[in-house]
C-alpha positions as CSV (number, residue, x, y, z in Angstrom):
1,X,-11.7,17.0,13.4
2,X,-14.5,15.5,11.6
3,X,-12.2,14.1,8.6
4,X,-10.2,12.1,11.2
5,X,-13.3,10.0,12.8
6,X,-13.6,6.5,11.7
7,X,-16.9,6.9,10.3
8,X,-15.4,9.2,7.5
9,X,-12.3,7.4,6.7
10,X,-14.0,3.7,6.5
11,X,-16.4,1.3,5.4
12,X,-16.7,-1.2,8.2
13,X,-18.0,-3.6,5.9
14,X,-15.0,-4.0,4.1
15,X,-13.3,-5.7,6.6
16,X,-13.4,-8.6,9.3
17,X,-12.3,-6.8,12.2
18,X,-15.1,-4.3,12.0
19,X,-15.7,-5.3,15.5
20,X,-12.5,-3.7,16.4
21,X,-13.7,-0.3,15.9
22,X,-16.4,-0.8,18.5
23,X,-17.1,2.2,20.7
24,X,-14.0,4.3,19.3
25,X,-13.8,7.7,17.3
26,X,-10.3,7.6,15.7
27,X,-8.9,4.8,14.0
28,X,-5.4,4.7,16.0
29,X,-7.5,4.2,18.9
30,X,-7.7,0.9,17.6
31,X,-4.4,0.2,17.5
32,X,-2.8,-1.0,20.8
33,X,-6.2,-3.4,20.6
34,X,-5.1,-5.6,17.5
35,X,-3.3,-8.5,18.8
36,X,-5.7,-9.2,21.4
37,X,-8.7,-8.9,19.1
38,X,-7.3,-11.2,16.8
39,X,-6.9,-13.7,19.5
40,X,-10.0,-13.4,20.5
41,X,-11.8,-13.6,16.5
42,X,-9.2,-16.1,14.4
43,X,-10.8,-19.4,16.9
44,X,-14.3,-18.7,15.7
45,X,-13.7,-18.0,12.5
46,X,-15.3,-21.2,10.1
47,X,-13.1,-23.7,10.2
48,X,-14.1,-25.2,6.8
49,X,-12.4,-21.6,5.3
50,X,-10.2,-20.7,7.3
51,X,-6.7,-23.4,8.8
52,X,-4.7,-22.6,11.7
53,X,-1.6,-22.6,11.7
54,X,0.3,-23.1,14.4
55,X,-1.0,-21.2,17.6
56,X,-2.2,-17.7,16.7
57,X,-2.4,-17.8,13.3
58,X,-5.5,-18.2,11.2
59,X,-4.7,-18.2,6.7
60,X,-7.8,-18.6,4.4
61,X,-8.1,-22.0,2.6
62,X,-8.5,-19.5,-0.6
63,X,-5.7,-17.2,0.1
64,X,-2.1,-17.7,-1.5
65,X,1.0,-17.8,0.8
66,X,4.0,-18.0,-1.1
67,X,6.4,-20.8,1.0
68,X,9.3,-18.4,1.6
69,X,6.9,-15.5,3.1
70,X,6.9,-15.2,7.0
71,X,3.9,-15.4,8.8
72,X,4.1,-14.5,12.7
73,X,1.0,-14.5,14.9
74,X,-1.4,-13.2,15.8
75,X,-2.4,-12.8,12.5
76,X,-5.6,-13.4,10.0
77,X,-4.8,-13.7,6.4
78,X,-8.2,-13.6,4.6
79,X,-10.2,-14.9,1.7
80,X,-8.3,-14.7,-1.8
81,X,-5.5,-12.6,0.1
82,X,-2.2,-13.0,-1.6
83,X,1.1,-13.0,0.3
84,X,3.7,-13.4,-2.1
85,X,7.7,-14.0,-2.0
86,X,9.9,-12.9,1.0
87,X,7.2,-11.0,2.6
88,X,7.4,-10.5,6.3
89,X,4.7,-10.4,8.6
90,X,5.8,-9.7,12.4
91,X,2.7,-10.3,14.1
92,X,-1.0,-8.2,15.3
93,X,-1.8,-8.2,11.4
94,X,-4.8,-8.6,9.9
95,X,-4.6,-8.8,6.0
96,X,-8.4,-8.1,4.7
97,X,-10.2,-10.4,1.7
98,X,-8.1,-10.0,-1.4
99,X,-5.5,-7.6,-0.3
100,X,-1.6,-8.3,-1.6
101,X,1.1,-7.9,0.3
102,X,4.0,-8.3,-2.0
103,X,7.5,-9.3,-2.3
104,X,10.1,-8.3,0.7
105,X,6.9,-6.3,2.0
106,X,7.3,-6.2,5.9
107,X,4.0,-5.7,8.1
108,X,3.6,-5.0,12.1
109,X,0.4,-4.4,14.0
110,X,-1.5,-3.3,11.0
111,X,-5.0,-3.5,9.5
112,X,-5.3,-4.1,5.9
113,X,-9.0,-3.8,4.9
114,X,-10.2,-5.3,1.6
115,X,-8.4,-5.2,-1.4
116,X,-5.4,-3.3,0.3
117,X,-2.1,-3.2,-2.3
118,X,1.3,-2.9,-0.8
119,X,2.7,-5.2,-3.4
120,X,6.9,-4.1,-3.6
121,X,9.0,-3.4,-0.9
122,X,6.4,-1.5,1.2
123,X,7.1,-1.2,5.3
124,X,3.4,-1.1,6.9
125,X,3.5,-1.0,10.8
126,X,1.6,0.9,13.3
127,X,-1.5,1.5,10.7
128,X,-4.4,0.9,9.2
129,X,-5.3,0.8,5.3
130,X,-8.6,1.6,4.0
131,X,-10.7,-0.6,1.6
132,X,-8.5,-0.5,-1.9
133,X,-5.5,1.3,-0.8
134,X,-2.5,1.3,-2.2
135,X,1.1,1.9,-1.8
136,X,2.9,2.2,-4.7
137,X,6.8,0.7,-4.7
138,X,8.8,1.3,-1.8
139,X,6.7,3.8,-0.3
140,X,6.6,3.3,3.9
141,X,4.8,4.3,6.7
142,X,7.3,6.0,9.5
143,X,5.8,5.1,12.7
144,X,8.1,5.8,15.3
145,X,9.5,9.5,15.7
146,X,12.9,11.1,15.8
147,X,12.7,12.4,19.2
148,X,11.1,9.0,20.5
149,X,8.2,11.0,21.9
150,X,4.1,10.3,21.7
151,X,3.0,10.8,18.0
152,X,0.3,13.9,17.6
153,X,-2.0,14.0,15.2
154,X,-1.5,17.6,13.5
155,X,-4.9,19.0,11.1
156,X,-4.2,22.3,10.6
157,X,-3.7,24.7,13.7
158,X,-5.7,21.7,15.9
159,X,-3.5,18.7,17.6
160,X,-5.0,15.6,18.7
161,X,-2.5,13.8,21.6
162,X,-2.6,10.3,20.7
163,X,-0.8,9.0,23.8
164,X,1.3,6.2,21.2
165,X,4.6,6.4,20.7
166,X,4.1,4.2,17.7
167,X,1.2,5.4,15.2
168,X,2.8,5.0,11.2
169,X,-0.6,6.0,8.7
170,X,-4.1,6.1,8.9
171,X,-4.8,5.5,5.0
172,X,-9.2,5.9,4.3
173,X,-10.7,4.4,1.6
174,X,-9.1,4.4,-2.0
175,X,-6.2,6.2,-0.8
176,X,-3.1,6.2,-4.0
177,X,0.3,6.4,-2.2
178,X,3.2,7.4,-5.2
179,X,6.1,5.2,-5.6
180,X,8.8,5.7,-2.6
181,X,6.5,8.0,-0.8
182,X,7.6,8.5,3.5
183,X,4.3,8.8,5.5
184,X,5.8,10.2,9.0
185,X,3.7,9.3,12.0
186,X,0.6,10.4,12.4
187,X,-0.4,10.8,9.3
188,X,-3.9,10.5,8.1
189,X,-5.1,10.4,4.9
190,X,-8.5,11.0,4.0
191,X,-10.8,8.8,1.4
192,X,-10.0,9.1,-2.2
193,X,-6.9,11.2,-1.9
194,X,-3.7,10.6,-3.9
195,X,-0.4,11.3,-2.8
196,X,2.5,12.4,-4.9
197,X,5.8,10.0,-5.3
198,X,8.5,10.5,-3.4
199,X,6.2,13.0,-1.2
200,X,7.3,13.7,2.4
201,X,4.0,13.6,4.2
202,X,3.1,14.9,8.3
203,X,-0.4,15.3,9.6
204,X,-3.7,15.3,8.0
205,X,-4.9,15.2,4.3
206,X,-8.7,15.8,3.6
207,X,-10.2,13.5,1.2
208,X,-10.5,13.7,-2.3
209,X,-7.4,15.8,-2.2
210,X,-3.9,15.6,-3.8
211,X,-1.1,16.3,-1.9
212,X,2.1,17.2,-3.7
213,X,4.6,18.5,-1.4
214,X,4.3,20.3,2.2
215,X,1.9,22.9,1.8
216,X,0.7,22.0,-1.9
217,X,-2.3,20.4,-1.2
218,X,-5.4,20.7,-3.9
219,X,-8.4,19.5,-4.0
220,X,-9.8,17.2,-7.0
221,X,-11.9,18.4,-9.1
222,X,-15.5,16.1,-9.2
223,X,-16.6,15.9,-12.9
């Protein structure tokens, strides 16, 4: 379960809530802890960078909010960020230093590290996005399941009871999503992996892999 862990999906310093990975192993540990975290981080944060807007949320003097985007708190919109027409952003999000979330984009209880893309018609909730990933057009991240019950992580033969009924994608580092791509819940994708478009994707992905369809899975090749 070592591909799972935090420590081999992320780099903590591409992020401001670094802090909320204190004392956990696995990423979706972190996510019942997001709304309160950012409550607790956006009133220090420098208030010659960074305005507040209205109660709980905090925007970057330097980031781009287009006026007919939706902002709900909590919420932290970072440095250079860029949160462009229509997009909808439903509260417990935290949209990292130069990510974009684009046009009719909707986000809920999410982490967008660094230079996160989910620039067209993207649905992000329940997850967390490593530094530079991106989701290609209208690819989404299912987080509640079919059944209603408690999401379980899956790698291989080995299941990991994540006690959540709502858990959309883990995405590591430099993660490529393909255009209209479903990530069920639980999904984790390891760093530097690229998934397929219009791909259909449950359980875990190691990194540097490709996934094309259920059960066609290879790894890259390092040249």
């Amino acid at each position: 379960m070592e591909g799972l862990m935090i420590k081999n999906l992320y780099n903590l310093e591409e992020t401001i809530a670094a802090g909320l990975f204190d004392g956990l192993d696995y990423p979706w540990q972190a996510l019942p802890k997001i709304g309160e975290f950012i409550l607790k981080l956006g009133p220090t944060l420098p208030k010659d960078e960074y305005d507040q807007v209205g109660e709980d949320v905090w925007i970057a003097k330097s980031a781009d909010v287009f006026p007919s985007a939706y902002v709900h708190g909590p919420a932290i919109i970072g440095k250079e960020a860029e949160v462009r027409q229509c997009a909808f952003i439903r509260g417990n999000a935290i949209v990292g230093e130069g990510a974009v979330v684009g046009n009719s984009t909707e986000l809920k209880n999410v982490v967008l590290f660094n230079k996160v893309q989910v620039p067209h018609y993207n649905y992000v909730g329940d997850s967390i996005l490593g530094y530079k990933a991106h989701m290609g057009a209208g690819s989404i991240t299912s987080n509640v399941k079919a059944d209603k019950m408690l999401v379980k992580v899956s790698a291989g033969s080995e299941r990991i009871e994540t006690g959540l009924k709502k858990f959309g994608a883990m995405l590591g580092d430099n993660v490529e999503v393909g255009c209209n791509a479903v990530l069920n819940p639980g999904t984790v994708i390891g760093r530097e992996s690229n998934v397929y478009p219009t791909s259909m994707v449950r359980g875990f992905v190691p990194a540097r892999s490709i996934f094309k369809n259920t059960g066609e899975v290879i790894q890259k090749k390092i040249v």
